[in-house]
C-alpha positions in Angstrom: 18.4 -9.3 -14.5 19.9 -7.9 -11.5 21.3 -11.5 -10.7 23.8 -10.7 -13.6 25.6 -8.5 -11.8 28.9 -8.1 -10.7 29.0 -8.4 -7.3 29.4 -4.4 -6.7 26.4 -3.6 -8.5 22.8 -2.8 -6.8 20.1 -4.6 -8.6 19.6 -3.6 -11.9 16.9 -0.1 -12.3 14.8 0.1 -14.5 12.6 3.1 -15.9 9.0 2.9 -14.5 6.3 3.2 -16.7 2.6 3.1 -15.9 1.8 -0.4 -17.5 5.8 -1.3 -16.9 5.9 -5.4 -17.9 2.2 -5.3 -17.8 1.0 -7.5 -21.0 -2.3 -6.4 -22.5 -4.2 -9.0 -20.2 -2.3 -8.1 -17.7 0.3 -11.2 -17.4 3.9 -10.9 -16.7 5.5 -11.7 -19.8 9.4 -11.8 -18.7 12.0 -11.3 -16.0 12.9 -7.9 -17.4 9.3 -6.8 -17.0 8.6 -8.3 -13.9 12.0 -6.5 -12.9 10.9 -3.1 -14.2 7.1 -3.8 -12.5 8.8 -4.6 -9.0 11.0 -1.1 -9.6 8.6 0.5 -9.5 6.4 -0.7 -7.2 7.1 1.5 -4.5 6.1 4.6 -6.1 3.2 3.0 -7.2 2.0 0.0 -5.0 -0.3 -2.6 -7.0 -0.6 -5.3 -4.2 -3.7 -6.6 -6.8 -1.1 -7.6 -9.4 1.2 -9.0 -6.7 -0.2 -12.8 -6.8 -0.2 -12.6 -10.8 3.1 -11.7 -10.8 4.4 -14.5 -8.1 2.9 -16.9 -10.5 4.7 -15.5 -13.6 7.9 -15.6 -11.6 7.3 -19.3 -11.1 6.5 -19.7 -14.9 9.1 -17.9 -16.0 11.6 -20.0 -13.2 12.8 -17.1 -11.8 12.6 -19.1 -8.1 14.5 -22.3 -9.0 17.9 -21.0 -7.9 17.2 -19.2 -4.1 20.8 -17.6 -4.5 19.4 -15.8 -7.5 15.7 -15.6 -6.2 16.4 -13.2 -3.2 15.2 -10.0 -4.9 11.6 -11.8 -5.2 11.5 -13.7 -2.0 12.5 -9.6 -0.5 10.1 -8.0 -2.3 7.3 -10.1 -2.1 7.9 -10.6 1.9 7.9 -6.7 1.6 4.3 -6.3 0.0 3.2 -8.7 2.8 4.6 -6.6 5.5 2.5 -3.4 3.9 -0.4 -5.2 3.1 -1.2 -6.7 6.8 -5.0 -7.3 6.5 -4.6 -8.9 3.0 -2.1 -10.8 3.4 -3.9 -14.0 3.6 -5.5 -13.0 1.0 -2.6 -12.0 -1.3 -1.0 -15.6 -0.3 -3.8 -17.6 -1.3 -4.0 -15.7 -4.8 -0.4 -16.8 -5.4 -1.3 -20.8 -5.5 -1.0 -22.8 -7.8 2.3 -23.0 -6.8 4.4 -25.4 -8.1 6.3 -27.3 -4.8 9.9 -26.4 -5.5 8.6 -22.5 -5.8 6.8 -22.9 -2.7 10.2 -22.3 -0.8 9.6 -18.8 -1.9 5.9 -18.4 -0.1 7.3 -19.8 3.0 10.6 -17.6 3.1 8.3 -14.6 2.3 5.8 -15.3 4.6 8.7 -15.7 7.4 10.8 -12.7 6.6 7.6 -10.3 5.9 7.7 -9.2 9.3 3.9 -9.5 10.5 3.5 -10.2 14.0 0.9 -13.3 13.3 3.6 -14.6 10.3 4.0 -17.7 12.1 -0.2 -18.2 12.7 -0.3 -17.6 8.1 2.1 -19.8 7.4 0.4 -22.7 9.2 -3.3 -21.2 8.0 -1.1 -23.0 4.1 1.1 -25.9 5.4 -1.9 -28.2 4.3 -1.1 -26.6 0.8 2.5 -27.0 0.6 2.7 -30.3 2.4 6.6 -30.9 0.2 7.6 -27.8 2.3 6.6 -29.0 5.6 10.1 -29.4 7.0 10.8 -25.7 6.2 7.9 -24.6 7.8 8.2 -26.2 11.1 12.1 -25.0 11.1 10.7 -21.8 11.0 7.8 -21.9 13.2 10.0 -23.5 15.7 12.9 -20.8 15.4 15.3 -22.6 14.0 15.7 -20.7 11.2 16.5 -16.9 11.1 14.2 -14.4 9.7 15.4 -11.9 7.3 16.1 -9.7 10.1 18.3 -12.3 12.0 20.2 -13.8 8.8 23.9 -12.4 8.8 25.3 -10.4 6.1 27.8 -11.8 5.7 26.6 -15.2 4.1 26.9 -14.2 0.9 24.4 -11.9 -1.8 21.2 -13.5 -1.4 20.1 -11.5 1.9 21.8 -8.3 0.2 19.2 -9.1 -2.6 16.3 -9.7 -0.1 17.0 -6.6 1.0 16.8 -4.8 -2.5 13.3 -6.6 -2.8 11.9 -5.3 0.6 13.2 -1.9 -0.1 11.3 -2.2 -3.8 8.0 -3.2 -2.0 8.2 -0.9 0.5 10.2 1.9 0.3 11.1 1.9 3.7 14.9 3.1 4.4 15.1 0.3 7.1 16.7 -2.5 4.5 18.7 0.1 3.0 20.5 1.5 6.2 21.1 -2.5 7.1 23.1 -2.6 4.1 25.0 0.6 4.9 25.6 -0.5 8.1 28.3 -2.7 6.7 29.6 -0.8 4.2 32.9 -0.6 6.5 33.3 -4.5 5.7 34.5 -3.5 2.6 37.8 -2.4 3.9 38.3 -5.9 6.1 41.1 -7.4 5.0 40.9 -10.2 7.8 37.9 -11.4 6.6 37.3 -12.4 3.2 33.0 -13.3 2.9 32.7 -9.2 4.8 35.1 -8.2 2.7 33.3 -9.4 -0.8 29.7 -8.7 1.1 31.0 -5.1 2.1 32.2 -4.7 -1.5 28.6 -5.8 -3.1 26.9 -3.4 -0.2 
């Protein structure tokens, strides 16, 4: 899991393959081969399997700790961002959603970077009506999308921005990160320092 880091490591490669984590009926059948799956994803985009796989995560409880859950929320906010026209679509797939793991559609859905994000996410507030609060905080702008979270909170946007670069394979997350690569060397202030250092 790349959530066992240490906190200078990138999120943890894995070889791709072409049925990488891929169970013969096509389930997700752990982290590891969700984790290979999502490695590869950008050399090979699936955005069919992308719903299946959000559910497994939930199975498997890889989105009951959102410190450790970053890597999905980024990646699957990335597929949405590359998949425009089915994005509806691909959110609808991903219910049944337990309401504790619906933090994750919401977050994804917000930081996916599609101009009508805030029109989707209302078209499924009736379906996550535990996550109601979250939703109008972020259709009401009073909570930053992944582009407007600071770095320097601690590694969970670092993560997102592993997973967006995973379902994209756009350099845009990736030159975020190495924009504060200098904050490694701040000595006056400690959470740039230790985010600089996991950078």
């Amino acid at each position: 899991s790349p959530f066992s880091r240490t906190p200078s490591e990138p999120p943890a490669a894995a070889p791709t393959n072409k049925a990488a984590g891929v169970a013969k009926k096509g389930q997700f059948t752990s982290s590891e081969s969700i984790l290979r799956w999502i490695n590869g994803y950008r050399a090979k985009p699936e955005p069919t399997k992308v719903s299946a796989a959000a559910r497994a995560m939930s199975e498997l409880n890889l989105f009951r700790d959102l410190e450790t859950a970053g890597v999905y929320v980024g990646f699957l906010a990335g597929v949405l961002e590359t998949n425009p026209k089915k994005a509806e679509e691909l959110v609808a797939k991903m219910f049944p959603m337990p309401p504790e793991d619906q933090v994750v559609i919401v977050r994804a859905i917000a930081y996916s970077n599609l101009p009508e994000w805030k029109a989707l996410m209302l078209k499924f507030a009736e379906r996550m009506p535990a996550r109601q609060g979250l939703i109008d905080r972020f259709v009401h702008d009073k909570m930053p999308t992944l582009k407007q979270i600071p770095l320097d909170t601690g590694p969970a946007p670092l993560d997102m921005l592993w997973g967006k670069y995973f379902a994209t394979g756009s350099y845009e997350p990736v030159m975020r990160m190495v924009s504060i690569l200098e904050w490694s060397k701040d000595q006056n202030n400690v959470d740039r320092l230790t985010v600089g250092s996991m950078a």
